[in-house]
PDB file of N, CA, C and O in Angstrom:
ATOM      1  N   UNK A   1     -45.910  40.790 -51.939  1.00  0.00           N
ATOM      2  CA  UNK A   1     -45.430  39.523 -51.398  1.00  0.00           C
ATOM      3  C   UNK A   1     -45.376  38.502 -52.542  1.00  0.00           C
ATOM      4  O   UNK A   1     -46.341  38.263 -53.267  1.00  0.00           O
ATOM      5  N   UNK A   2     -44.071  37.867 -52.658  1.00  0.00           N
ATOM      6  CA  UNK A   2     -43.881  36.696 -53.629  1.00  0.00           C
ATOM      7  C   UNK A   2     -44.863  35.326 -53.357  1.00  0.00           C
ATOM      8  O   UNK A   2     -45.512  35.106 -52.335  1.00  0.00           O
ATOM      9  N   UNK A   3     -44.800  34.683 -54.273  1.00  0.00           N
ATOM     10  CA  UNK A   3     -45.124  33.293 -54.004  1.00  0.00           C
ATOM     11  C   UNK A   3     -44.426  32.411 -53.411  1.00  0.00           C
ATOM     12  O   UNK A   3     -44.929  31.524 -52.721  1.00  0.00           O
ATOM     13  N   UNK A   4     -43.170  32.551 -53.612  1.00  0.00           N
ATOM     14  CA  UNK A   4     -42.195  31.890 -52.186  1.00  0.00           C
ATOM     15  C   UNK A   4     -42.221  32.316 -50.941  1.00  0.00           C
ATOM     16  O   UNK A   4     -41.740  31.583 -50.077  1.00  0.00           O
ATOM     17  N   UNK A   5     -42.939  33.936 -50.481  1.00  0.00           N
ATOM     18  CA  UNK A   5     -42.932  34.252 -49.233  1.00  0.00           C
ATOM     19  C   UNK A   5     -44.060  33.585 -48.740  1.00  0.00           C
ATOM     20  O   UNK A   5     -43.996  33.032 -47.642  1.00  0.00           O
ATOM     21  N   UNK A   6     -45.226  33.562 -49.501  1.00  0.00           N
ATOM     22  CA  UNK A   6     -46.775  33.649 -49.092  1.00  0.00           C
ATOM     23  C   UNK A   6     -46.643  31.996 -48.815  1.00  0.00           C
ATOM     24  O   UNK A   6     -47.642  31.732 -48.146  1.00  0.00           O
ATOM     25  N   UNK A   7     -46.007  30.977 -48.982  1.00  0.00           N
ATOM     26  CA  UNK A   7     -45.919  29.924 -48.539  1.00  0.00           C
ATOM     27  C   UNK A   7     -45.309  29.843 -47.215  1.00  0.00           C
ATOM     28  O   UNK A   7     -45.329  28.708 -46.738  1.00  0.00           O
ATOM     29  N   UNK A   8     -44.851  30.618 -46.603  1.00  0.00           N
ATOM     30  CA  UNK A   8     -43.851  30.557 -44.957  1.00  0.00           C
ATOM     31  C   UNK A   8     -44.695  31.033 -44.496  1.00  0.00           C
ATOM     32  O   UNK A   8     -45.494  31.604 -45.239  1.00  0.00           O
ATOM     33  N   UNK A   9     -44.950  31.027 -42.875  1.00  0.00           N
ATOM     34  CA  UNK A   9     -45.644  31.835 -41.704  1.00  0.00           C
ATOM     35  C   UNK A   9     -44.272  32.551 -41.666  1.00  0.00           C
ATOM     36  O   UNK A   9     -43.170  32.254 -42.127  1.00  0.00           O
ATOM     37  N   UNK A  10     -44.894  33.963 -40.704  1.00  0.00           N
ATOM     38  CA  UNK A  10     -43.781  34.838 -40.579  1.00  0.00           C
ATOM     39  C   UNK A  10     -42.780  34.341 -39.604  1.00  0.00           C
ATOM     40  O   UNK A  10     -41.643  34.805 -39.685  1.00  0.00           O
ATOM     41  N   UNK A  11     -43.067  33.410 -38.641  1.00  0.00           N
ATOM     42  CA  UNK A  11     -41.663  33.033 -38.187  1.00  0.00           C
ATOM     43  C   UNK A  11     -40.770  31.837 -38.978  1.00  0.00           C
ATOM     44  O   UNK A  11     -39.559  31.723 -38.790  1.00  0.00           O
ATOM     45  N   UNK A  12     -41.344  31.180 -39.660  1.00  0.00           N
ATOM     46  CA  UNK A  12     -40.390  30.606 -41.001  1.00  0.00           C
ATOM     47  C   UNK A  12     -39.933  31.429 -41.755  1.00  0.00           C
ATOM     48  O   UNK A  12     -38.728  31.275 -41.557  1.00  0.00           O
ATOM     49  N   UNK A  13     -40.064  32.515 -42.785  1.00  0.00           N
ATOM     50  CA  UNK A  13     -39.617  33.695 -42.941  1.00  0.00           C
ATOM     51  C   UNK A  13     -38.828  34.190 -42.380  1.00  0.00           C
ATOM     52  O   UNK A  13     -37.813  34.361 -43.056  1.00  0.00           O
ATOM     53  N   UNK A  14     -38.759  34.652 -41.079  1.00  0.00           N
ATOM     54  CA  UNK A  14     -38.143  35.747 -40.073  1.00  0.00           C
ATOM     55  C   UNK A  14     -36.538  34.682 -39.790  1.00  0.00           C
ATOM     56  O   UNK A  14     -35.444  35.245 -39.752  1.00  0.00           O
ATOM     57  N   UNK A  15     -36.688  32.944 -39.596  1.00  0.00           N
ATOM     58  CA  UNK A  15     -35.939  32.061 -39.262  1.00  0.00           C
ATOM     59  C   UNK A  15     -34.951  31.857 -40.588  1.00  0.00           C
ATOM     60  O   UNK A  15     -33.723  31.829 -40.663  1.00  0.00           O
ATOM     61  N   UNK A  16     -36.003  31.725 -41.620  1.00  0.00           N
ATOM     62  CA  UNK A  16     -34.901  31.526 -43.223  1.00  0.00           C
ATOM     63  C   UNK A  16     -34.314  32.676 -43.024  1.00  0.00           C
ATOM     64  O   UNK A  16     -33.209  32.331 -42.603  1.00  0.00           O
ATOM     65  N   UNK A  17     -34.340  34.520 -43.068  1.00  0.00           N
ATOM     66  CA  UNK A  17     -33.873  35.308 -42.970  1.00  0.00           C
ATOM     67  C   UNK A  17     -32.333  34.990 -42.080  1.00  0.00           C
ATOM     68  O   UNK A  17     -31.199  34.793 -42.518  1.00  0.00           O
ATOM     69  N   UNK A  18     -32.743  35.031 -40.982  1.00  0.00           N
ATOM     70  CA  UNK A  18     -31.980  34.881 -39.704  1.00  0.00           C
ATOM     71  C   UNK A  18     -30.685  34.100 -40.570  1.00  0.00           C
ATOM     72  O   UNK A  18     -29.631  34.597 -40.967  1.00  0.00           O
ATOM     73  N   UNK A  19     -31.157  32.780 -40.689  1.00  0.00           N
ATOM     74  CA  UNK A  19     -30.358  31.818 -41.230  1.00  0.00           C
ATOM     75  C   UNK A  19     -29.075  32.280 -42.604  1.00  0.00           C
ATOM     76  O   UNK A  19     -27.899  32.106 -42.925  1.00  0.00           O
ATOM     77  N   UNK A  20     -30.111  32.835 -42.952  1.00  0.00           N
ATOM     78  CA  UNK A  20     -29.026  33.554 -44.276  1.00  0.00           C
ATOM     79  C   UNK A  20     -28.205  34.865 -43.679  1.00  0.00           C
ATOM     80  O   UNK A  20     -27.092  35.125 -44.136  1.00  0.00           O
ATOM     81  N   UNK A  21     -28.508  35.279 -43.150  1.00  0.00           N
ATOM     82  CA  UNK A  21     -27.539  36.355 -42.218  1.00  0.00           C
ATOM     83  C   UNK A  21     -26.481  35.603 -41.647  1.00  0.00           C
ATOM     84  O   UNK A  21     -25.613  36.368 -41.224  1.00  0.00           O
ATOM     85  N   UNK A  22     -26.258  34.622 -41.499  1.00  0.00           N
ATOM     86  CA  UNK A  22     -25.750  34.050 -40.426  1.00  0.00           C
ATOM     87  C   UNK A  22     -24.268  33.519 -40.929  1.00  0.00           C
ATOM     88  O   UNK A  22     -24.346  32.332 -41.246  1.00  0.00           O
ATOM     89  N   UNK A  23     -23.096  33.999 -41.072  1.00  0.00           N
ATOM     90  CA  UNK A  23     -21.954  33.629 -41.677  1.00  0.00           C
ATOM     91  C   UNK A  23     -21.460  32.504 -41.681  1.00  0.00           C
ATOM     92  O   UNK A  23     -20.467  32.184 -42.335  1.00  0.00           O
ATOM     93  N   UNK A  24     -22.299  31.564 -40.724  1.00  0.00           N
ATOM     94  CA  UNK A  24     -21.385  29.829 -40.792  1.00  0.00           C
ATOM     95  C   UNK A  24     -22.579  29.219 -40.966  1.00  0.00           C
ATOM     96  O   UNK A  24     -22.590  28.145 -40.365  1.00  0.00           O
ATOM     97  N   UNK A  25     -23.821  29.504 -41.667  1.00  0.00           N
ATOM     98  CA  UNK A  25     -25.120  28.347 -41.526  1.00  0.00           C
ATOM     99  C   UNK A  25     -24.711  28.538 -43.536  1.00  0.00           C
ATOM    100  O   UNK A  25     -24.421  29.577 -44.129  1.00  0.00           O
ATOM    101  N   UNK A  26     -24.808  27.521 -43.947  1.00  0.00           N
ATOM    102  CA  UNK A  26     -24.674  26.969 -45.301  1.00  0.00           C
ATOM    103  C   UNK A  26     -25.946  26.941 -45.632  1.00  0.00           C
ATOM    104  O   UNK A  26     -26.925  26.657 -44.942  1.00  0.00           O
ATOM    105  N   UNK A  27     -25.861  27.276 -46.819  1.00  0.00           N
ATOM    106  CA  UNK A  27     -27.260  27.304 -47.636  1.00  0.00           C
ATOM    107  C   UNK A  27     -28.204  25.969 -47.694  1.00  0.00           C
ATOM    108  O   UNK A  27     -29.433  25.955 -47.765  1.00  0.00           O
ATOM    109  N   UNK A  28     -27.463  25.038 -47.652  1.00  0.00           N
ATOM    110  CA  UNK A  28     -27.861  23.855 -47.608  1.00  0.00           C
ATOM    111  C   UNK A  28     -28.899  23.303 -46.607  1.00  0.00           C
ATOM    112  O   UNK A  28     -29.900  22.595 -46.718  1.00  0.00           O
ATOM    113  N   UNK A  29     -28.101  24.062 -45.332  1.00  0.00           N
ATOM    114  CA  UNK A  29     -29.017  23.598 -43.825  1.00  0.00           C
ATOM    115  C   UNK A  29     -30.086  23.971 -43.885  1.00  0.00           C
ATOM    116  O   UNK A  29     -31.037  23.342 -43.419  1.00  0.00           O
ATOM    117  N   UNK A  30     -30.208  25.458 -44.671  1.00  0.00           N
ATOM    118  CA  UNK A  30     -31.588  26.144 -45.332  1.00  0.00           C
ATOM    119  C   UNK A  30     -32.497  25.414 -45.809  1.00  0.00           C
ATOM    120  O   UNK A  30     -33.674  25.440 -45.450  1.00  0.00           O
ATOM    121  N   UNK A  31     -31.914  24.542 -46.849  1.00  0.00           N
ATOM    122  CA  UNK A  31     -33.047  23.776 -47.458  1.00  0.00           C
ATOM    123  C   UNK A  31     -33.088  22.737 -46.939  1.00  0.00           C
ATOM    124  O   UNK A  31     -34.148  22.196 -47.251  1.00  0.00           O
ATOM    125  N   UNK A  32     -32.323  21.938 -46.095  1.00  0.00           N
ATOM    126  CA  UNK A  32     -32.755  20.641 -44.881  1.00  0.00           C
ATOM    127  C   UNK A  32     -33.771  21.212 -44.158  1.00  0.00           C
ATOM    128  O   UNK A  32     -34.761  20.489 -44.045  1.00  0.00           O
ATOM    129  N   UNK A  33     -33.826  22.249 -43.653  1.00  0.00           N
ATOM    130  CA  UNK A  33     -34.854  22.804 -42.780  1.00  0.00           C
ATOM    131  C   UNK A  33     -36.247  22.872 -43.535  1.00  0.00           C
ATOM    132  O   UNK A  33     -37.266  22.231 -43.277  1.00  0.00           O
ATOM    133  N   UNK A  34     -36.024  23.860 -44.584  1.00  0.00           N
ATOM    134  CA  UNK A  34     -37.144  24.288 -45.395  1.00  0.00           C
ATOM    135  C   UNK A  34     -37.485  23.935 -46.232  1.00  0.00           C
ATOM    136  O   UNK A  34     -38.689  23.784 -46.441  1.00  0.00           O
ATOM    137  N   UNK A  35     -36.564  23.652 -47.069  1.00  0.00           N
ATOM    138  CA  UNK A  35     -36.943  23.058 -48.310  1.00  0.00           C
ATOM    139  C   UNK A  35     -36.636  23.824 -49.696  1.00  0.00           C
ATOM    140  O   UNK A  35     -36.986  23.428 -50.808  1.00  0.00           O
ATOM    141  N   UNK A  36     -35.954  24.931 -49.424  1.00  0.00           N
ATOM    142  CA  UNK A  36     -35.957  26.022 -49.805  1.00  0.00           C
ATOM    143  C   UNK A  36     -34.364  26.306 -50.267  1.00  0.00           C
ATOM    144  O   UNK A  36     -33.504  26.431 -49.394  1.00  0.00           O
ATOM    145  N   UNK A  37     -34.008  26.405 -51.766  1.00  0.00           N
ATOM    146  CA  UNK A  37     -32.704  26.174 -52.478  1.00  0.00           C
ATOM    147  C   UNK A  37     -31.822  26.939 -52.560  1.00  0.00           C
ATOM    148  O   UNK A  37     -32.628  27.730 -53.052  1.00  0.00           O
ATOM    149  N   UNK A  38     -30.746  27.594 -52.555  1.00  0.00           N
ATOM    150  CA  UNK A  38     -30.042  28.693 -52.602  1.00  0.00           C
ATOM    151  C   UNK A  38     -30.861  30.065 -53.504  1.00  0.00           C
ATOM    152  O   UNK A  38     -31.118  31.211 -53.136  1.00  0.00           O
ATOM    153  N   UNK A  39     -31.125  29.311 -54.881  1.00  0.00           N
ATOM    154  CA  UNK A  39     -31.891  30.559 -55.861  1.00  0.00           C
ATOM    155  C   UNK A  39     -33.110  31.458 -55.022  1.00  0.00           C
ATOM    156  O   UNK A  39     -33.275  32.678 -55.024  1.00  0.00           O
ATOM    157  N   UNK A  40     -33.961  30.307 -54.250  1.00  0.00           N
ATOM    158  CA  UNK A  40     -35.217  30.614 -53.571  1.00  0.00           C
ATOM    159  C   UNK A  40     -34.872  31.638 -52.055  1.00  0.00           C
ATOM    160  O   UNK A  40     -35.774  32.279 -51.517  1.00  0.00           O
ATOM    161  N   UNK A  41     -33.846  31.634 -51.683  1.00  0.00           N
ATOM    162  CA  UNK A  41     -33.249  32.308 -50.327  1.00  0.00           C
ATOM    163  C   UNK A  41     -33.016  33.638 -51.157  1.00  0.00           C
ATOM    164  O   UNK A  41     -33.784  34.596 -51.072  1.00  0.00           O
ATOM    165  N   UNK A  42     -32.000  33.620 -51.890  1.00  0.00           N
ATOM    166  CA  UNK A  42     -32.103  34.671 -52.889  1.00  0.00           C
ATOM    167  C   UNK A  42     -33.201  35.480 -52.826  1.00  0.00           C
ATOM    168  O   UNK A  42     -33.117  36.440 -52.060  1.00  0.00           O
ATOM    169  N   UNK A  43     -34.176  35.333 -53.423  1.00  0.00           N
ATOM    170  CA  UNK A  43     -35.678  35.798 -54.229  1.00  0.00           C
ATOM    171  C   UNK A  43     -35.844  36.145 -52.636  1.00  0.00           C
ATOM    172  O   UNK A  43     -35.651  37.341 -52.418  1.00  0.00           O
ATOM    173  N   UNK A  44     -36.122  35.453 -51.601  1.00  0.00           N
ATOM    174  CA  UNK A  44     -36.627  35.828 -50.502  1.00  0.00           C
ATOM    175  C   UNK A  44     -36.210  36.785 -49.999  1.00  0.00           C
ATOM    176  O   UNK A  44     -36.889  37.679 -49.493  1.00  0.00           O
ATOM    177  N   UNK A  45     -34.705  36.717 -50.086  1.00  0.00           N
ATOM    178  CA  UNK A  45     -34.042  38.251 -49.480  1.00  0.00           C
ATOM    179  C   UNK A  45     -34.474  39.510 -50.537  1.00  0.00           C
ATOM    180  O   UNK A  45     -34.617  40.697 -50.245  1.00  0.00           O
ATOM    181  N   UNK A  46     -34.595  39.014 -51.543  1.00  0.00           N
ATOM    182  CA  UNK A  46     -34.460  40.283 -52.216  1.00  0.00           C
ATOM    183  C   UNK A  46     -35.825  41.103 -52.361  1.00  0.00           C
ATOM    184  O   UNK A  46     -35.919  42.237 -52.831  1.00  0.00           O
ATOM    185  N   UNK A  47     -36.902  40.285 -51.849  1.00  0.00           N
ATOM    186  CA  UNK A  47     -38.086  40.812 -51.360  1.00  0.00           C
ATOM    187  C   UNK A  47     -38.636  41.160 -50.546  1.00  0.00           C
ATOM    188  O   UNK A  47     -39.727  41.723 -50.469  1.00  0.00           O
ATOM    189  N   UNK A  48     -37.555  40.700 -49.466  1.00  0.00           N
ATOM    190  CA  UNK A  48     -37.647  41.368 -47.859  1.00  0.00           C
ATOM    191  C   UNK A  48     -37.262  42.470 -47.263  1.00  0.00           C
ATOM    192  O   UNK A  48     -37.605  43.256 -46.380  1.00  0.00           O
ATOM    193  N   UNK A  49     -36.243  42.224 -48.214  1.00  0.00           N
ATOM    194  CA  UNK A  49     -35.161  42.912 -47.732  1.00  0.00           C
ATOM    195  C   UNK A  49     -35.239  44.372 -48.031  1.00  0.00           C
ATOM    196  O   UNK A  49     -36.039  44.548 -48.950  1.00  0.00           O
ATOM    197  N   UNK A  50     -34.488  45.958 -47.422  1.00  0.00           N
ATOM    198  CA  UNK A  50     -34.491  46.396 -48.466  1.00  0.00           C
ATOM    199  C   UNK A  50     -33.358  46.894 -49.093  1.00  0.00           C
ATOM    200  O   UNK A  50     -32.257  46.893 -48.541  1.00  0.00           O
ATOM    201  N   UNK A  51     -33.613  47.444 -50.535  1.00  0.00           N
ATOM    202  CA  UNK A  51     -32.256  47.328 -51.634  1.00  0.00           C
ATOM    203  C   UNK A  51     -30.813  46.979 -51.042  1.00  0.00           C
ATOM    204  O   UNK A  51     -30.019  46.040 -51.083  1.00  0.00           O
ATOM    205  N   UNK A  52     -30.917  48.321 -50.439  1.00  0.00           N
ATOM    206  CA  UNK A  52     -29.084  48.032 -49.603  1.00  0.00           C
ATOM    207  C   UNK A  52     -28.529  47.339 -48.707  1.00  0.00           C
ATOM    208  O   UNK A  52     -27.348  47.231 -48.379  1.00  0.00           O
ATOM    209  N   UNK A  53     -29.817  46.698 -48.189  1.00  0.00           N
ATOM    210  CA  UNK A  53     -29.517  45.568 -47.498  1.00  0.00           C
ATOM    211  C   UNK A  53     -29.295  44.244 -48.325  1.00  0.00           C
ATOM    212  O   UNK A  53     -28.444  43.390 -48.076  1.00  0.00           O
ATOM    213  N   UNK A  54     -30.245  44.225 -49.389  1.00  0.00           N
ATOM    214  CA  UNK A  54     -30.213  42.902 -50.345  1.00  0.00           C
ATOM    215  C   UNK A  54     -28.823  43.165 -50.863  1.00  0.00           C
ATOM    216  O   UNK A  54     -28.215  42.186 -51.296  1.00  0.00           O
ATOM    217  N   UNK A  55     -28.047  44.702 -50.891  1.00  0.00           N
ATOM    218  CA  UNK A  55     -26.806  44.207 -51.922  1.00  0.00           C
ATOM    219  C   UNK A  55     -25.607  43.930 -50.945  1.00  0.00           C
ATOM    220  O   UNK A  55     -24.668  43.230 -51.325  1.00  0.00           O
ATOM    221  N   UNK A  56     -25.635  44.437 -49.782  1.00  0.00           N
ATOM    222  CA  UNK A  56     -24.834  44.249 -48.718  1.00  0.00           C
ATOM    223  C   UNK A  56     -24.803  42.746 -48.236  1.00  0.00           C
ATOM    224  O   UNK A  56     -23.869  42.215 -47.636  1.00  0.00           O
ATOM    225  N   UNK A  57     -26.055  42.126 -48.627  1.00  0.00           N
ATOM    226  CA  UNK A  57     -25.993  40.545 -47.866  1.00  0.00           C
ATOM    227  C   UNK A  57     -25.553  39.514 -49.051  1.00  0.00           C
ATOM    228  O   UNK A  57     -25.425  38.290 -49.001  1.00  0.00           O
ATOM    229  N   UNK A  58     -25.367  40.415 -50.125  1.00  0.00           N
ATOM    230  CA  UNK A  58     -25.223  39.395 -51.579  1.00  0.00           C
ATOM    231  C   UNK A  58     -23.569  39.478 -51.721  1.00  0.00           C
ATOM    232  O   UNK A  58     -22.818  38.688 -52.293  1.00  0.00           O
ATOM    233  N   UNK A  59     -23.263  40.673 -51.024  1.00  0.00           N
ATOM    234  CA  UNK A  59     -21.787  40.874 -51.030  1.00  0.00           C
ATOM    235  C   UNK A  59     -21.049  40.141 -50.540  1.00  0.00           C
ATOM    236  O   UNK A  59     -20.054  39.559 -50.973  1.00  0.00           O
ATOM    237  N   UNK A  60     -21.928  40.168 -48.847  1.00  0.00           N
ATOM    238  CA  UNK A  60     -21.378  39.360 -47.854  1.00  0.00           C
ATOM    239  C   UNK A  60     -21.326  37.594 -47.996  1.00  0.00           C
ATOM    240  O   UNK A  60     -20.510  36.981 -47.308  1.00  0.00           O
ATOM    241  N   UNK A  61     -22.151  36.937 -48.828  1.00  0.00           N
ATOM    242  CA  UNK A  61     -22.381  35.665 -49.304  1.00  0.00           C
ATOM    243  C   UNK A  61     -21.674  35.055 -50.360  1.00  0.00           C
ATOM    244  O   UNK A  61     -21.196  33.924 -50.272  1.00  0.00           O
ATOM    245  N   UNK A  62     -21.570  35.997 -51.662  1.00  0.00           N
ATOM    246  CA  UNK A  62     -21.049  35.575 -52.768  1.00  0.00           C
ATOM    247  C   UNK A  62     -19.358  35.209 -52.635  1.00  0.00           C
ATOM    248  O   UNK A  62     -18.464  36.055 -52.612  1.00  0.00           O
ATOM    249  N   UNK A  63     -19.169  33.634 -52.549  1.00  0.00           N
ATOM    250  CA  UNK A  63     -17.793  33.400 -52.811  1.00  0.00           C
ATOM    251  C   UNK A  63     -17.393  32.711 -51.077  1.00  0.00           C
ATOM    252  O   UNK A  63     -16.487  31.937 -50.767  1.00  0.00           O
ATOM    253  N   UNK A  64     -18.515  33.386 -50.156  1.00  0.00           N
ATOM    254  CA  UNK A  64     -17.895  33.014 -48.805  1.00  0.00           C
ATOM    255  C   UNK A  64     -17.765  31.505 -48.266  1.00  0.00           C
ATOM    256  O   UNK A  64     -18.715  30.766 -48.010  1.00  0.00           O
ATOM    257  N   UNK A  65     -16.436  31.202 -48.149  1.00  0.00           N
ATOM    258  CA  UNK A  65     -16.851  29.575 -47.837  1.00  0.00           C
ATOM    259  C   UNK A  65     -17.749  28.524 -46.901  1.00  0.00           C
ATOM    260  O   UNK A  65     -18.088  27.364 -47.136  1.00  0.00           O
ATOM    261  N   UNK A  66     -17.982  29.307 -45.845  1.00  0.00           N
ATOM    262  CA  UNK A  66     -18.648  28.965 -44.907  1.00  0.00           C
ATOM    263  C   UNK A  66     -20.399  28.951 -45.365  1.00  0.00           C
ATOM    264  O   UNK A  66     -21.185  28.160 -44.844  1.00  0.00           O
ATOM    265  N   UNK A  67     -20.721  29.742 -46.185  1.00  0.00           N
ATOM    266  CA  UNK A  67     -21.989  29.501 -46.879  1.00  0.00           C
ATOM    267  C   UNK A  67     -22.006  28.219 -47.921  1.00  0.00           C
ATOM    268  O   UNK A  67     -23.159  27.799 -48.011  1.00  0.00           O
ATOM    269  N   UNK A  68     -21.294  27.645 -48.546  1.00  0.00           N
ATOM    270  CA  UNK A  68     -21.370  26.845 -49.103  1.00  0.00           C
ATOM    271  C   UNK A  68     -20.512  25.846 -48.809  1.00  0.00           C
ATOM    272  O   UNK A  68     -19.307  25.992 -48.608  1.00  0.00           O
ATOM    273  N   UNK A  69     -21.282  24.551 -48.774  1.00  0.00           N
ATOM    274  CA  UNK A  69     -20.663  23.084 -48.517  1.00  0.00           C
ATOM    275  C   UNK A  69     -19.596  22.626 -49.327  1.00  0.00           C
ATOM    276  O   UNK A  69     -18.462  22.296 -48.980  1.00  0.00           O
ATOM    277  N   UNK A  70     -20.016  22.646 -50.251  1.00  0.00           N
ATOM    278  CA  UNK A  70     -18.480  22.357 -51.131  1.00  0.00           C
ATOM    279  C   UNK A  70     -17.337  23.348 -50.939  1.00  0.00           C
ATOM    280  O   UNK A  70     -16.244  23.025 -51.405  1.00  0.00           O
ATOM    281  N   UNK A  71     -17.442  24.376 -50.383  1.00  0.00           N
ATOM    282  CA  UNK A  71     -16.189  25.304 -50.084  1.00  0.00           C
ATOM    283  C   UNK A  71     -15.895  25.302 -48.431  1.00  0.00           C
ATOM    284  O   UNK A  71     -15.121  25.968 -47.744  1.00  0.00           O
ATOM    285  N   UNK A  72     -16.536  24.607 -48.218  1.00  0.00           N
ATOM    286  CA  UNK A  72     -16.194  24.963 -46.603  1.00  0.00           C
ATOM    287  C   UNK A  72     -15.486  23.420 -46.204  1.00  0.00           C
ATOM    288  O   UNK A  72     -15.782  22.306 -46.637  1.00  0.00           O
ATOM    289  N   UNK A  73     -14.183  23.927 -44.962  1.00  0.00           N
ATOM    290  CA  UNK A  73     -13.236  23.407 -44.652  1.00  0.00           C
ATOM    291  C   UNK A  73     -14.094  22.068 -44.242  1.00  0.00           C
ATOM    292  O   UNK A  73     -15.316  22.195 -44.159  1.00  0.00           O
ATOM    293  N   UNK A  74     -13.463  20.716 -43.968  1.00  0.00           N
ATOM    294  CA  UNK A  74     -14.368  19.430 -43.590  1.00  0.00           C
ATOM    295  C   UNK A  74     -14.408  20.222 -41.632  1.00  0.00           C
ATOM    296  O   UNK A  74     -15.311  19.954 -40.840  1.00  0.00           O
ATOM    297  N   UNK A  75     -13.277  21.101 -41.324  1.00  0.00           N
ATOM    298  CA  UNK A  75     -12.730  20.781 -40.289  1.00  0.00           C
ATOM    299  C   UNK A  75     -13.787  21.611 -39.237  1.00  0.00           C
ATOM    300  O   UNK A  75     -13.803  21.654 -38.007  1.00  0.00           O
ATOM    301  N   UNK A  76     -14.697  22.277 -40.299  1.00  0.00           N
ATOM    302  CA  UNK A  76     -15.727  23.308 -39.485  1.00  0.00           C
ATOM    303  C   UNK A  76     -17.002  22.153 -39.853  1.00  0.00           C
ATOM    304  O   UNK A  76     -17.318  21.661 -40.936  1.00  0.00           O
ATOM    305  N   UNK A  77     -17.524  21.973 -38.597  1.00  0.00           N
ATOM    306  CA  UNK A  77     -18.453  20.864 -38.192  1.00  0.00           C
ATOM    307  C   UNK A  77     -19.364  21.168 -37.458  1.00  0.00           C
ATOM    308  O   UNK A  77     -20.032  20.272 -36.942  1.00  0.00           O
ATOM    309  N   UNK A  78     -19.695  22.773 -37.162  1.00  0.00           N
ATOM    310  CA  UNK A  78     -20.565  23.431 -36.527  1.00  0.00           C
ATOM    311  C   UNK A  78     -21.318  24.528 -36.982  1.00  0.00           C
ATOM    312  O   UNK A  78     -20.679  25.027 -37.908  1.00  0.00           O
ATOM    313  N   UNK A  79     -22.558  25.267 -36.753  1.00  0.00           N
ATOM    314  CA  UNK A  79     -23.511  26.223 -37.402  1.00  0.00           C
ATOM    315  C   UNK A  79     -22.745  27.736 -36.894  1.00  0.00           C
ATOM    316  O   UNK A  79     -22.794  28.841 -37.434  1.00  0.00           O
ATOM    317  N   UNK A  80     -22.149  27.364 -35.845  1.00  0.00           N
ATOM    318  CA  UNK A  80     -22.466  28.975 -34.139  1.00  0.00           C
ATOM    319  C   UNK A  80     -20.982  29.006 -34.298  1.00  0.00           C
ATOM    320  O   UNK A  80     -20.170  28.443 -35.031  1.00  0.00           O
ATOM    321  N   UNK A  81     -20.937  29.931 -33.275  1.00  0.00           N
ATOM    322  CA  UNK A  81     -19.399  30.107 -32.926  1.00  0.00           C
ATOM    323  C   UNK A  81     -19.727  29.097 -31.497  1.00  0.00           C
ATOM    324  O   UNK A  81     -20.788  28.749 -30.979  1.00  0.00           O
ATOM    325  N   UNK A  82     -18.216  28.812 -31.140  1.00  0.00           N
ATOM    326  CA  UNK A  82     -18.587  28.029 -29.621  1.00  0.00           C
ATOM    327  C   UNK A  82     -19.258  29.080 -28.359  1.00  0.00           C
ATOM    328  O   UNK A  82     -20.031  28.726 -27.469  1.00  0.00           O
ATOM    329  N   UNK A  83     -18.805  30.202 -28.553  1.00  0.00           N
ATOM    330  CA  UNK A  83     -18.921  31.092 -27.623  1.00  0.00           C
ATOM    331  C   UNK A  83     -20.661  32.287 -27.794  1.00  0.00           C
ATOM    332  O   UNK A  83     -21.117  33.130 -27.022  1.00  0.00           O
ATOM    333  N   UNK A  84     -21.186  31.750 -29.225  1.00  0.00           N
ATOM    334  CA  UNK A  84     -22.122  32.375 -29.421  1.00  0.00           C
ATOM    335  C   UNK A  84     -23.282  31.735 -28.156  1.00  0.00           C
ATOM    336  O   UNK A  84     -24.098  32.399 -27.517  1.00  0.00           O
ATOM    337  N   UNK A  85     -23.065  30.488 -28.087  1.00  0.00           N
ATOM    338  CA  UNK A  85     -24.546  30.183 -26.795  1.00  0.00           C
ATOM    339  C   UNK A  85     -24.098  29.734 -25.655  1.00  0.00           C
ATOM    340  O   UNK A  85     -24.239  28.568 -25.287  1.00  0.00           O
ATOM    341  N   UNK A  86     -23.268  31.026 -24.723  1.00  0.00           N
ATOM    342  CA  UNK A  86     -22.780  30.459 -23.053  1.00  0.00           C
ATOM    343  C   UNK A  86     -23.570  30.323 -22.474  1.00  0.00           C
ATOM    344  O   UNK A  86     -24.395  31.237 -22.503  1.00  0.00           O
ATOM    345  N   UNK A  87     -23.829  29.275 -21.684  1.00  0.00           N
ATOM    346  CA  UNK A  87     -24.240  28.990 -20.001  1.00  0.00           C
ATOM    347  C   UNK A  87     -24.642  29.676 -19.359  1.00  0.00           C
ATOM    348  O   UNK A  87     -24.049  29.251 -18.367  1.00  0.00           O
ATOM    349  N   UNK A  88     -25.309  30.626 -18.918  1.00  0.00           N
ATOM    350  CA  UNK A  88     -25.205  31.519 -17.649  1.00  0.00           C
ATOM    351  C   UNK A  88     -25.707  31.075 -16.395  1.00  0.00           C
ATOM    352  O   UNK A  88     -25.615  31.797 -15.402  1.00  0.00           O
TER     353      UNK A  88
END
């Protein structure tokens, strides 16, 4: 366990995880939440994670606009999809 993990309880951990999986939550909201910088999400996955998952989620991130604020459209103003949390 890193020194960036051993500072989270496991559901801060399990939530930063979540968060970085998540194709429209920006790295940024990461560190509004946590405190915790793009480099440091990094390190976290890559110690959680394992290998082929760390290179599959680095794949899926690197370049994607919706992970990063400066690349993402003004016109997307939301974390979810609309349809990710219906009513029942």
């Amino acid at each position: 366990m890193s020194k960036i993990t051993r500072q989270y309880s496991a559901d801060d951990l399990s939530r930063i995880i979540e968060m970085a999986w998540e194709d429209r939550t920006p790295f940024e909201a990461i560190e509004n939440l946590f405190g915790v910088n793009q480099d440091a999400v990094i390190k976290i996955m890559r110690s959680e994670l394992k290998p082929s998952s760390f290179r599959l989620w680095r794949k899926r991130t690197q370049g994607r606009n919706t992970k990063h604020l400066k690349l993402r459209s003004p016109d997307i103003n939301r974390g979810y999809c609309p349809t990710q949390y219906k009513q029942r």
